[in-house]
N, C-alpha and C positions, 0 to 999 in steps of 0.2 A: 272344550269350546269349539275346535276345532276351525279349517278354513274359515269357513262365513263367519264365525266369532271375530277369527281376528282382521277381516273387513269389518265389521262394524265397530271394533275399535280401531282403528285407525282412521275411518269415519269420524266418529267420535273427537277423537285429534284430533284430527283436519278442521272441527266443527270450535274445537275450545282455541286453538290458535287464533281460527279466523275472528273468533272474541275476541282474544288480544289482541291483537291487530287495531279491531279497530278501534279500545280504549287508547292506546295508544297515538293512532291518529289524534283522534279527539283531542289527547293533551296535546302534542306536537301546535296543533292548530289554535289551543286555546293559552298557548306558554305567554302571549303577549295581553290576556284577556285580564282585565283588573280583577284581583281577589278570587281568581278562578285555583279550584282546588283538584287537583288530577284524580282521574279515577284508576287504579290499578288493576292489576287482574291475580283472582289465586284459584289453584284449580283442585277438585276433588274427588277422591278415584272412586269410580263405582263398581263394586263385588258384589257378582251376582252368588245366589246360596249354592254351597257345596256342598258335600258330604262327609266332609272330611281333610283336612288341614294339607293331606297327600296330595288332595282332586283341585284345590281350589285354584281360579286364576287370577290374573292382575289387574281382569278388568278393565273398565273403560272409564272415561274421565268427563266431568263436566267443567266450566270455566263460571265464576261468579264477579259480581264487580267488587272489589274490596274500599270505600271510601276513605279519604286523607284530610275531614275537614280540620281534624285535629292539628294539622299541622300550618302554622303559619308562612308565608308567604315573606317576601324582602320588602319593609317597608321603605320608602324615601319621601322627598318633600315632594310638595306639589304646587301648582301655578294658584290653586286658588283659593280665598282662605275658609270654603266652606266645605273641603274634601276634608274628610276626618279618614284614621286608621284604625283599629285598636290592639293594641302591643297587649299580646296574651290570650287566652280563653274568650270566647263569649261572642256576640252578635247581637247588630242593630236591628231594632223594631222596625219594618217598614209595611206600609199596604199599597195592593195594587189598585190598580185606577178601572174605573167601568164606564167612565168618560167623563159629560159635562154635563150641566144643569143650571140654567140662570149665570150664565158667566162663571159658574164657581167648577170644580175638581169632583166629581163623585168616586168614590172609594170602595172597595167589596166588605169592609167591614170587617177582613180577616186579617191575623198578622201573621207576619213571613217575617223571615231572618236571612238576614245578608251580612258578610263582609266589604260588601262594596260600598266604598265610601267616595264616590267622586258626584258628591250631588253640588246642583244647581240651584240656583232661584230660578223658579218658571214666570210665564206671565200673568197668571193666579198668586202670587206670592207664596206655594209649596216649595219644599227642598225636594229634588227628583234628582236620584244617580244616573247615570248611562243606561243604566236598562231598563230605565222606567217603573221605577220602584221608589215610593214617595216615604219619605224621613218621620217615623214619632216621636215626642218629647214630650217630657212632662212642661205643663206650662205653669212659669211663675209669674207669683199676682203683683201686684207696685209695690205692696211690703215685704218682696224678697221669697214668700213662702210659695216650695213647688207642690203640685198638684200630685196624688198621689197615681193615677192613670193616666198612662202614656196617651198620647193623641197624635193625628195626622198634624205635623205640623203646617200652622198657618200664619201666616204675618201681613195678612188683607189688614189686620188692622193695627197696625203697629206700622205703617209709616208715618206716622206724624210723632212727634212729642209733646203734650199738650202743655201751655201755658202755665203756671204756679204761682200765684202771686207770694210774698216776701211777709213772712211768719216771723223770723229768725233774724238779727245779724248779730256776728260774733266781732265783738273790738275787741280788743289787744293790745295795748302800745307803753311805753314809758315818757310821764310826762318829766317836763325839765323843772329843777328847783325855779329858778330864775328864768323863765321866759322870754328870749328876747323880742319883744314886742318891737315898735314904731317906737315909744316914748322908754324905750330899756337905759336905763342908767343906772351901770356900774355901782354908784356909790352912793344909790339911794334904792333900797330895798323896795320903797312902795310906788317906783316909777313904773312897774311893768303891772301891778295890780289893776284889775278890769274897776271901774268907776261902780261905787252902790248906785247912781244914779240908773244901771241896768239892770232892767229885772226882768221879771218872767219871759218876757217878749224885746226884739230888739226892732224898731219903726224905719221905713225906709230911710225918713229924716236923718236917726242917727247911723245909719248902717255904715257909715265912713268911718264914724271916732269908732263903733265896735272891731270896725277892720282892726284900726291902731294899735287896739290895746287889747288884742289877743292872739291867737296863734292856731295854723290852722293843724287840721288834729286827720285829714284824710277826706276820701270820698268811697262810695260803692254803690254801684248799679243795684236798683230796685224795682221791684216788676211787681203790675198788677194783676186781678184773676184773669185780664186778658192778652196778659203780657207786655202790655206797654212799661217801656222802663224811664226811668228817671234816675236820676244821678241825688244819692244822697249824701250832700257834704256836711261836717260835719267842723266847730271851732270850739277850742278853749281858753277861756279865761280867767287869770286866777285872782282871787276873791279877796286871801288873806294868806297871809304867813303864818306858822310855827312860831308861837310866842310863850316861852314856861312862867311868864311873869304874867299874863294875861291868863293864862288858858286857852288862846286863840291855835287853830292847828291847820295844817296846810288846805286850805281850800279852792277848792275848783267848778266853774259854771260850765256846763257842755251847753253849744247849742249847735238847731242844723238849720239847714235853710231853708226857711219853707216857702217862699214867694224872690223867685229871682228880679222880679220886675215890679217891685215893690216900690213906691213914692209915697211920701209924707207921711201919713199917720199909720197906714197900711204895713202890717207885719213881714218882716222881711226874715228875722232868725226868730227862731221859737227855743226855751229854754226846756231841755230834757231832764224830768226828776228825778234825781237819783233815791229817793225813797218817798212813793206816794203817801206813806204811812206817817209824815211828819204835815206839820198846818203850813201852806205855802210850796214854795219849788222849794226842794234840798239840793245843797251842791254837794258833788263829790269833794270825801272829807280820805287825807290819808297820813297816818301815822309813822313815822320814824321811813317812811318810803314805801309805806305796805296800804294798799285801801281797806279803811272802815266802815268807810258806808260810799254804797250800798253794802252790809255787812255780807249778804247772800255774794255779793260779786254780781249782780243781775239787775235789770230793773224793767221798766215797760216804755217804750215811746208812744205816749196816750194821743190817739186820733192822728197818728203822721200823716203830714199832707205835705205835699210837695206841689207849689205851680199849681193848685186846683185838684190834681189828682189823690183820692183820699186811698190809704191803705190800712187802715183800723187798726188798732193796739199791735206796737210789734214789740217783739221782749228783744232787750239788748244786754246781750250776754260777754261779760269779761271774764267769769272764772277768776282765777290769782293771776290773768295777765295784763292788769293795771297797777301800774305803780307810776311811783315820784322820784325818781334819780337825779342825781345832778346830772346835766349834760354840756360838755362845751361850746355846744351850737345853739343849744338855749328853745330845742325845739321839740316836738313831737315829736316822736321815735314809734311807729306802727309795724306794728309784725306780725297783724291781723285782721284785716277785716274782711269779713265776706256774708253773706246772704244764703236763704236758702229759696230763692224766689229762681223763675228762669220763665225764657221768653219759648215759646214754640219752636220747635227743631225737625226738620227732615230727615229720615233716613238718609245716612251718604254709604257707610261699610256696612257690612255683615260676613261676623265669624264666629267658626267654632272652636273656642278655645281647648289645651287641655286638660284632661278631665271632662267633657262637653258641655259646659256653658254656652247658648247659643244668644252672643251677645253681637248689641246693636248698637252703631255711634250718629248721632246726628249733629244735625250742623249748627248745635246750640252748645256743641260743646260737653253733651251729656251724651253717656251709656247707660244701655240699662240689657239687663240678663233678662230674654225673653221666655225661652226655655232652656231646660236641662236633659242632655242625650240620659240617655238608661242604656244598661247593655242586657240582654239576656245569655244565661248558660245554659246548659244542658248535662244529665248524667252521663249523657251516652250520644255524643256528634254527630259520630257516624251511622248512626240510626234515624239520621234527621234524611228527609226525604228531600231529592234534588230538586229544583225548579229549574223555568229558565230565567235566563238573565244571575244566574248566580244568587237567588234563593233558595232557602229553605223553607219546608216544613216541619210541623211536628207530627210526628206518628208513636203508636203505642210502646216504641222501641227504646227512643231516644228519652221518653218522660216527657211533661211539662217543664216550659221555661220558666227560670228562676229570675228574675226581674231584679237589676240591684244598680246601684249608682255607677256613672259612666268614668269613675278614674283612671280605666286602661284606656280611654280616648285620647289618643295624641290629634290636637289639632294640625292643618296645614301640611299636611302627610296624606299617603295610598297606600294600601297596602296593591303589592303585585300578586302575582300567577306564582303557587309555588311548584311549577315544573319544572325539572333542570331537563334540559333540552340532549345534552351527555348522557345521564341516566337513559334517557326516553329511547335514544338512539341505540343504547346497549342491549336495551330491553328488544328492539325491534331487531338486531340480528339473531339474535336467539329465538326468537319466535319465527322468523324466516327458517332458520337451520330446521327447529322442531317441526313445522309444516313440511318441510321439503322432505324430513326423516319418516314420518307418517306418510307420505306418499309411493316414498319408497316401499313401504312396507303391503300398500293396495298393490302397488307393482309387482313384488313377490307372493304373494295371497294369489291373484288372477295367474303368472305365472304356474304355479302350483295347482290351480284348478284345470288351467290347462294341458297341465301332466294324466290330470284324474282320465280327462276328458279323450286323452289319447289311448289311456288303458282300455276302452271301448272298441275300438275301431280295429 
């Protein structure tokens, strides 16, 4: 190889140090950069052809970048609750931005892969990390079911929570043998019984004596398809005793109130059937403490109206949690009532739980899961092509990404920069010595030629 050989390998040196070097920088500079993954350096000697195993020499070296996505970073929490992590393998779907159009986010239509999870709501309603890299998720529909292709996530239209009007209410409660009503006397069995003189309907007129002689059984907010609520209350009254010489069995009247501001002949409580399927209202009928009828445990409240406002057939569902107990206070006992109606709600939070549920609360009191993060994997990581801002691509190397549910998503978390700044340091005197020892070695090379050079003269 001779002099000029070994200048050009030490060249060479000179040339792959100054690569490490400045991979090294680069981490150094980017150890505080979220989810940033250091690029190492490894080097590979080049042998040029010989003739034989006696002639050959050591050759000269080249430097390549060797990548670390494989390896994760130190995750910890974070200030806000729509920075996600993911503890393990894989990466977020995101795309880049090409700017605006009509007020809204235009996108390039291509997906890229990040570990950076420090996104934001922008003022488009997108999720955008720190370097401008916009969030996909699969979106789920109001029945719970997500979509099978990821999307730029959007939530332009999911600030609001739309009205529901009141389908459903589920009672619950234990009523008392003995009722203490207004007219309750101890030591007359049929003092607390609601008068036959009440039937289907109860008239402003009498709304006082029904106050008397019955008991009240609860209330619960109901909502129309525009949301306006009213308050449904609800009384009972009991009918008859448990009698084995009669045949008579514990019976009970519901009613609710459908006209607060009811006078004289004008309907003030309406009597709820406990089985449409019989000639007339049926009362709730219950056996040894257990309810008979409605045998189903269910029934319908036909045409409910409250005050003027009408909400059409609602089913009022008990399941086995009506019964007839004794009670010492002689009263209704509720340990359930509620509705499936609700009034309109704004967005107040938004977070990404873990696992990636990207769930929303509003001021109505309701959540609801808007999308679900996805992560993608890879065969081969480090075959994934760098971008900036701490993306990836895909290239022939790495393979296609495998798209699969977001479990290793830890909500309320970042992942960090996995460079230790020690390391980096260690790496950097060593590469100083090695450039300095290749320098040396052009020093001795030029020396030596200027011995040649003397042989002349």
């Amino acid at each position: 190889m001779g002099i000029y050989g070994a200048l050009t390998t030490a060249v060479s040196g000179l040339s792959a140090q100054s690569y490490a070097l400045e991979n090294i920088s680069g981490n150094i500079a980017n150890s505080s950069t979220t989810a940033y993954k250091r690029t190492d350096t490894a080097f590979q000697d080049l042998v040029t052809d010989s003739s034989g195993a006696k002639t050959q020499t050591s050759g000269s070296v080249k430097a390549y970048s060797r990548p670390t996505n494989d390896l994760q970073g130190t995750v910890t929490e974070a200030g806000s609750s729509t920075s996600i992590a993911i503890s393990g393998d894989g990466y977020l779907l995101v795309q880049d931005s090409t700017g605006a159009a009509n007020g809204s986010t235009t996108f390039t239509g291509t997906d890229l892969y990040t570990r950076r999870g420090d996104f934001e709501l922008d003022k488009n309603d997108n999720l955008v990390n720190g370097a401008g890299y916009y969030l996909m998720g699969n979106r789920v529909s109001a029945s719970g079911a997500a979509s099978s292709t990821p999307e730029v996530i959007d939530l332009s239209n999911d600030e609001l929570y739309p009205a529901a009007n009141t389908t459903t209410v589920t009672y619950q409660a234990n009523l008392p043998t003995a009722p203490k009503t207004e007219n309750y006397d101890a030591t007359d069995p049929t003092s607390y019984l609601l008068d036959s003189s009440f039937g289907a309907s109860i008239s402003g007129d009498d709304a006082a004596d029904f106050l008397a002689n019955s008991v009240a059984g609860g209330s619960v907010t109901v909502y129309d398809q525009n949301g306006a609520a009213k308050e449904l209350e609800v009384r009972w009254g009991k009918t008859s005793n448990a009698d084995a010489t009669s045949g008579a069995k514990d019976t009970w009247s519901l009613y609710y109130m459908s006209d607060s501001t009811a006078t004289g002949t004008e309907t003030a409580w309406t009597q709820i059937d406990a089985d449409a399927g019989t000639a007339g209202v049926q009362g709730y009928v219950f056996e040894d403490g257990k309810l008979t009828t409605p045998s189903s445990g269910a029934t319908t409240i036909a045409g409910l109206t409250i005050d003027g406002t009408s909400y059409g057939d609602v089913s009022l569902n008990h399941g086995a949690g009506l019964t007839q107990y004794a009670d010492s206070a002689g009263a209704v006992s509720t340990s359930k009532l509620s509705q499936n109606g609700v009034a309109s709600g704004e967005m107040t939070s938004l977070a990404i739980e873990d696992g990636g549920s990207l769930v929303a609360t509003y001021s109505n009191g309701k959540t609801r899961t808007l999308y679900e993060i996805p992560v993608a994997t890879f065969a081969a990581d480090n075959q994934l092509k760098q971008m900036d801002g701490g993306a990836f691509a895909v290239t022939d190397g790495s393979g296609p990404a495998s798209i699969g549910g977001g479990s290793s998503i830890v909500g309320n978390a970042i992942e960090g920069s996995n460079v230790d700044i020690a390391d980096e340091f260690t790496k950097l005197i060593v590469t100083q010595q090695a450039y300095s020892a290749n320098t040396r070695v052009v020093t001795t090379a030029n020396s030596m030629m200027d011995d040649v050079l003397q042989m002349l003269r």
